[in-house]
N, C-alpha and C positions, 0 to 999 in steps of 0.2 A: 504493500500500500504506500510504503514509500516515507520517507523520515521528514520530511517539510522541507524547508530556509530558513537562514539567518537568526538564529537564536544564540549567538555567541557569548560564549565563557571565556571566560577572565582570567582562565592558569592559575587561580589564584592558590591551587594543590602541588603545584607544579615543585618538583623535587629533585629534578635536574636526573641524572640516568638511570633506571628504572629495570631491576630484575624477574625477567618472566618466571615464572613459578616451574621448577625442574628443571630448569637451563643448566645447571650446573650437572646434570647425572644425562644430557646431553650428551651420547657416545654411541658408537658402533660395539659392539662386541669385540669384531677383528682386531679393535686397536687397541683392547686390551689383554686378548692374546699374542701377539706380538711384541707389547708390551713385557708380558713375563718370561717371553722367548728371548726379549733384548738384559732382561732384570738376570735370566739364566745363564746367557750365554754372552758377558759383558761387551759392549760395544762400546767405546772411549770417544768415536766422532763424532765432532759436530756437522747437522744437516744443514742444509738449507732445501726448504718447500717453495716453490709459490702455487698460487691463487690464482688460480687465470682462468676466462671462457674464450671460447673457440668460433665464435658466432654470433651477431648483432641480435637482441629476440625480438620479435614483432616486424620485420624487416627491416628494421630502422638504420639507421648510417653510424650509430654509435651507440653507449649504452651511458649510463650515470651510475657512478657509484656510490651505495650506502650500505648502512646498518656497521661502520665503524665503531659509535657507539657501542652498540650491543656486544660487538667483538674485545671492546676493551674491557666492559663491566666484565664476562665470562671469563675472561685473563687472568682479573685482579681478586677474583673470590672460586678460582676453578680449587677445589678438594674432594676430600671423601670424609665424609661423617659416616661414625659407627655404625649408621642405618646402610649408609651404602655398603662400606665393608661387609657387613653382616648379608647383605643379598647376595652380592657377586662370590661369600664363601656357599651361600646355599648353594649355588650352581657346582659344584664338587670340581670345576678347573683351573682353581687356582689357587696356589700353594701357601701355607700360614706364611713364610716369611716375605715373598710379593704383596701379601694382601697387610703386612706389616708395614710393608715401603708406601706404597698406597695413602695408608692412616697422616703419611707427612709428606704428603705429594704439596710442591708449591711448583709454577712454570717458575725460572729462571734463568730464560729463555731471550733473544730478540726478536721483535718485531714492528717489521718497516709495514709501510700502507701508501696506499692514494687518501689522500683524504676524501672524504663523504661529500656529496656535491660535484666532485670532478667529470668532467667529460674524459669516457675512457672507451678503449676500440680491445679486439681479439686479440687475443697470446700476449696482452700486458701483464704480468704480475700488478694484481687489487690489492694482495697481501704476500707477505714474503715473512718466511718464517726460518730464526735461525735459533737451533738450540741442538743438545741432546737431542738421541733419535728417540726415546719412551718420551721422551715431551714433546717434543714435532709431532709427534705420532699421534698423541691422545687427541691433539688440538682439531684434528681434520674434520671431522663431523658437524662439531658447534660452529667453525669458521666458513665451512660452504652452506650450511644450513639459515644461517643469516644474512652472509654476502649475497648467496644467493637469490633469496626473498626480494627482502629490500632494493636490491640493485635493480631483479627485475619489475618490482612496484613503481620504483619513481620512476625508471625510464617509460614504462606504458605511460605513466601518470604526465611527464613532461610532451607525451604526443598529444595525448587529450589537453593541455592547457595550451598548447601553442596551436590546435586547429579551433579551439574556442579565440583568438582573436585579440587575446586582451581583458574579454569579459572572463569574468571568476568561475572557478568550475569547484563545486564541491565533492568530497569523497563520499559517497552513501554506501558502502558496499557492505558495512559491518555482517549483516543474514546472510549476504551470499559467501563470506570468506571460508576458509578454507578452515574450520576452528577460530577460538577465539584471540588466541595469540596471533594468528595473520591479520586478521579483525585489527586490530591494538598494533602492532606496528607495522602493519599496511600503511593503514593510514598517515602513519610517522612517513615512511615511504613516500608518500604520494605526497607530501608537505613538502618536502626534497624537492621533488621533482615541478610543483608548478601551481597543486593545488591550494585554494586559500582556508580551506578549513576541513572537519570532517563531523557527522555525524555521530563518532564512537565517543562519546562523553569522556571514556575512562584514559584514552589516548591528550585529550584536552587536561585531565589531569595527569597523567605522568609527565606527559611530555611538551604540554603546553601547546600543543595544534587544538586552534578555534573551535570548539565545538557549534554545531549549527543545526538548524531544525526548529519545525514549527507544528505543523498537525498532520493528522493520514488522514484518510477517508473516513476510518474508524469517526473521528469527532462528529465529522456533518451527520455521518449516521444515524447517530446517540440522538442528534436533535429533531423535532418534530416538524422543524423546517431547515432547508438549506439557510437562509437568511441567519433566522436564529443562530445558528451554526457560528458564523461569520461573526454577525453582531457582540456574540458573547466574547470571542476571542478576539476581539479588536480591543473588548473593555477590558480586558486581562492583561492585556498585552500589548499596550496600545503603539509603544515605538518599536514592533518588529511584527506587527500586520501582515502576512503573506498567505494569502487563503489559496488551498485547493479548492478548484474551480470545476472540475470533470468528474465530480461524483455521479453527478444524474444528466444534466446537457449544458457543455461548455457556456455555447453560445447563449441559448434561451435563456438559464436559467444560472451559472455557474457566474459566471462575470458578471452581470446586471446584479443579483444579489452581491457580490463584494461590492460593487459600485454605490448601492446603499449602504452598506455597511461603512463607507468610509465616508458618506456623504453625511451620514448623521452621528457616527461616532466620532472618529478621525478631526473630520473638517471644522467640527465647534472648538475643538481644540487646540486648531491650528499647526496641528501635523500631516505634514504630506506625505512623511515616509512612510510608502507600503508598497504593494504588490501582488500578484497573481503567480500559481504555479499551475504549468501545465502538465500533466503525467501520461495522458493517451492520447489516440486519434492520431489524424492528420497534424504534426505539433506544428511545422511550418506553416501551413494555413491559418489555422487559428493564432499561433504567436502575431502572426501579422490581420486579422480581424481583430484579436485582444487590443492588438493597439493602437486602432480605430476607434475602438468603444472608448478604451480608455481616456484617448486625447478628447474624443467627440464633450466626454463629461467632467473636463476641465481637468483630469489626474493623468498631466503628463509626464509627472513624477514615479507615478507608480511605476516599476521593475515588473518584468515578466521574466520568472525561471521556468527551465523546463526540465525534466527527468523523462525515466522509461528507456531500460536497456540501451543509454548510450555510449559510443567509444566515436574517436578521432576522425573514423571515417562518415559516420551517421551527421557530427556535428560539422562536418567540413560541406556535406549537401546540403543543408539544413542553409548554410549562406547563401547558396547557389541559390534557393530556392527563395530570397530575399527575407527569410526568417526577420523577428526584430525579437531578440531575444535580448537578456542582459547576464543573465549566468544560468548555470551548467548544474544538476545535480547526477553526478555518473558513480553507477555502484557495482554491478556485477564484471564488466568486459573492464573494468579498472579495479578493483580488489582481487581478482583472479587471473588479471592479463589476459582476457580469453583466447587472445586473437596467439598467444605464443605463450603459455603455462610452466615453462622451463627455460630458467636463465643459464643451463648448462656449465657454471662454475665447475671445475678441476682440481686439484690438489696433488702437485708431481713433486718428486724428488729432484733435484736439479744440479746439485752438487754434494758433496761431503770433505769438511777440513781433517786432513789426516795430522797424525800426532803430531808430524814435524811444523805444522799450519800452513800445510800446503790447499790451497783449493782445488779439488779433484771435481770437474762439472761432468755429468751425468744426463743420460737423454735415455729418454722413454722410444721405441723403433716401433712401427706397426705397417703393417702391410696397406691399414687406414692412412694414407699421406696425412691427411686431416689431424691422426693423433698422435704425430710427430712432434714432442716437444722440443723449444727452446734451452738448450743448457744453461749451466753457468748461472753464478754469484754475478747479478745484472744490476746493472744502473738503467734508469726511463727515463729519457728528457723529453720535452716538446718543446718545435721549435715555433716560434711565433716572430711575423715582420713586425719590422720596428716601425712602418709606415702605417700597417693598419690595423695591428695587433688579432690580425687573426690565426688562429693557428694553420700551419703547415707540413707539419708533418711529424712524427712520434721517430724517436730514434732510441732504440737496444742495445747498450755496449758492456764489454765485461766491466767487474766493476773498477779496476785501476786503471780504465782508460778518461781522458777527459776532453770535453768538447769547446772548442775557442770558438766564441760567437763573434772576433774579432774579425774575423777574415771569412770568406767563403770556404764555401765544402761542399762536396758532392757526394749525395745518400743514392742508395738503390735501391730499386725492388725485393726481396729476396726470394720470391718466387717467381722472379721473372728480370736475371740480374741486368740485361742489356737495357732494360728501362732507368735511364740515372736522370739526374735531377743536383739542380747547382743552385745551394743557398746562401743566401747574400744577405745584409744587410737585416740580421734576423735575434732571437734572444732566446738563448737557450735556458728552458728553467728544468731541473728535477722536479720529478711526481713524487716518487717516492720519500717519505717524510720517517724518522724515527717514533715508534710507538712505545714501546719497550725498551729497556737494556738492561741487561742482566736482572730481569724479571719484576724491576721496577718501571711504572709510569713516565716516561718523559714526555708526554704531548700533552702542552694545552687543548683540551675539548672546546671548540668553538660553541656557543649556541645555537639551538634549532635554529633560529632566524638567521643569524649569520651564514651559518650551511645553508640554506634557501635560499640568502641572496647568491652566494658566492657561485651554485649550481645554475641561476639565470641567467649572470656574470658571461658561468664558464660556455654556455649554449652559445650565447653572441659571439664567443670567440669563432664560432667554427661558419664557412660559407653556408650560404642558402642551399646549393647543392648537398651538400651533405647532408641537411636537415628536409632534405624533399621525404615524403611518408613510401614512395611509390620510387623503385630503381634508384637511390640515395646515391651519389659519387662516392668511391670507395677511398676511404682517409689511410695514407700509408703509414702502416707501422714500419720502419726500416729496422735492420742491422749493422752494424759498425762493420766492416771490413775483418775485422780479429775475431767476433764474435760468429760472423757467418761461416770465415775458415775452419772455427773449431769445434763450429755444429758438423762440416762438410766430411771434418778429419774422422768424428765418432760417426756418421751414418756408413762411413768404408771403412 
């Protein structure tokens, strides 16, 4: 029936990072047999993981990264309480003195990241993880499990805000999620990526995204008339008026009743702010006769939202079709990404430091070309012109190599090396930022807002082409020249 408009909360709960209930017992099994395989049969290296997808999801020309957050909280409180111990010993495989090491399990570990809000392309390390291999190891599960989510909610969510226009698009998806924890930091998600508030109250309290909403059908129901309906809730509620209009007939009967409603509640009072939402029918048609009736009876103030299974492609016809809408309420094909339900995140071995602290890089072979990784202990730059600041190109190098943005350079393809390209006059910055060191916190966490703006920021950096929804220009991830010969040396 649909959660309403505009009833905005005030964060005033707001607690700044926020632990989902069980996140911490968050694990694979495998990783905790291996785990007693590495605890049995000592292994002194340090690893290095990354975090990488292989493919844009929704078709899009790039993807947004988030739920760092989430991945820090999980870091800084990851253990096992006697209650865990005590389960994983019921399972009879795992030995008193493992399940002893367990009991004072702390990470200790490093970990680099993109920060949350970044514009990010395929086979970049999202996270990069260096520790011990029983601690590299456990961490996999919680860290694709979130990266993944999240990363893939706001980039949906940044295609639906950018084909709404301008105008506000809400998150309504919470019923349709996927459980309640996608529900709750979905919506965090989609805050990231474009959207200005959400329906899910409890997200507005952890995490400070707007809550928003007004009535369902439900209400008009209740009342013995639509008007009544309307009237009552304009007196309750009187500077956030947004009445569902299509319970019984938009036209005849839906709209004309709010139009009294505002005329005799609203108007003596000398508030103008309100509005109509539409949920079914023909929404284009009607948004544009709503706002005929509307103008005709002096509320040319009033806002018209509209809802009813939308995504990026629905609201981008909806223009064509001369709509006069003002915001967006999208809940299912944006809390579940319908259109691509798998942000495909990774988690590969990539190197290991031997005792001497040598960096030994490591590659994953498959006869799949596709899941052929990247080796090597890597640095990610992007390079961006000095003239218009938009990005041009992502470059991979091992990590003791450095990039002078003084001078020109010339990157390649590296699936396609005779494709080279000469950059000039350009600024190389790192992605990669320190999260961890030696199992302590070194990042400032920016706030939600901050990462919101930072993520619209980083969108404008990239060309219109690359942001098309349909055939995107493909954004080169390069290879350094050292780094591609010592992928070329381990695939022979």
């Amino acid at each position: 029936e649909g959660t309403g408009v505009p009833f905005k909360g005030n964060g005033r709960f707001l607690r700044g990072n926020q632990r989902l209930p069980h996140m911490i017992r968050m694990l694979d099994l495998y990783e905790l047999t291996m785990m007693q395989g590495y605890f049995k049969n000592p292994v002194q290296e340090t690893v290095i993981f990354d975090a990488f997808y292989r493919v844009n999801p929704c078709g899009n020309g790039f993807a947004i990264a988030a739920g760092l957050d989430q991945v820090i909280d999980y870091i800084k409180n990851l253990h096992f309480s006697d209650e865990d111990v005590a389960y994983l010993d019921s399972l009879g495989i795992f030995e008193k003195d493992f399940l002893e090491y367990l009991r004072g399990f702390r990470f200790t570990g490093d970990i680099y990241a993109i920060p949350e809000g970044t514009v990010v392309f395929p086979r970049e390390p999202l996270v990069k993880v260096i520790a011990p291999i029983m601690e590299a190891q456990l961490v996999e599960t919680a860290i694709l499990t979130i990266i993944n989510h999240q990363s893939l909610i706001a980039t949906k969510a940044n295609r639906i805000a950018r084909a709404a226009k301008g105008r506000g698009v809400m998150e309504f998806g919470s019923r349709r999620a996927q459980g309640t924890a996608a529900a709750i930091v979905g919506a965090r998600a989609a805050y990231i990526g474009g959207c200005i508030g959400t329906a899910c109250t409890i997200t507005d309290e952890l995490y400070g995204v707007p809550a928003l909403g007004t009535m369902a059908h439900a209400w008009v129901q209740m009342f013995d008339t639509e008007y009544d309906a309307f009237k009552t809730y304009c007196e309750l509620y009187p500077g956030n008026a947004i009445m569902l209009v299509d319970t019984y007939d938009t036209l005849h009967s839906g709209i004309p009743n709010a139009i009294r409603a505002f005329d005799e509640v609203l108007r003596p009072k000398g508030i103008t702010k309100c509005g109509i939402r539409l949920d079914s029918g023909d929404i284009a048609y009607l948004s544009r006769k709503a706002r005929e009736m509307l103008d005709e009876a002096g509320w040319e103030t009033a806002t018209i939202t509209v809802s009813n299974s939308l995504d990026e492609y629905i609201i981008r016809d909806m223009w064509m079709q001369d709509a006069k809408i003002d915001s967006f309420g999208v809940g299912e094909r944006l809390i579940t990404a319908r259109s691509e339900p798998v942000f495909g995140c990774v988690y590969k071995l990539v190197a290991v430091e031997d005792k001497d602290g040598n960096v030994v890089p490591k590659i994953k072979i498959s006869e799949n070309v596709g899941k052929i990784t990247t080796p090597h202990f890597k640095k990610l730059y992007r390079f961006y012109g000095r003239d218009t600041g938009k990005a041009i190109a992502d470059y991979l190098c091992v990590y003791d190599e450095t990039v002078d943005d003084s001078d020109k350079m010339t990157i390649f393809d590296p699936e396609a090396t005779w494709k080279r390209k000469e950059v000039y006059h350009f600024e190389a910055r790192e992605l990669l930022v320190p999260i961890f060191k030696n199992g302590e916190l070194v990042y400032k966490q920016p706030s939600l807002e901050e990462i919101r703006a930072y993520c619209a920021a980083q969108v404008d950096t990239l060309w219109d082409e690359v942001k098309r929804f349909d055939n995107p220009h493909r954004y080169y991830v390069d290879l350094s020249q050292k780094l591609y010969d010592i992928k070329q040396e381990l695939l022979t």
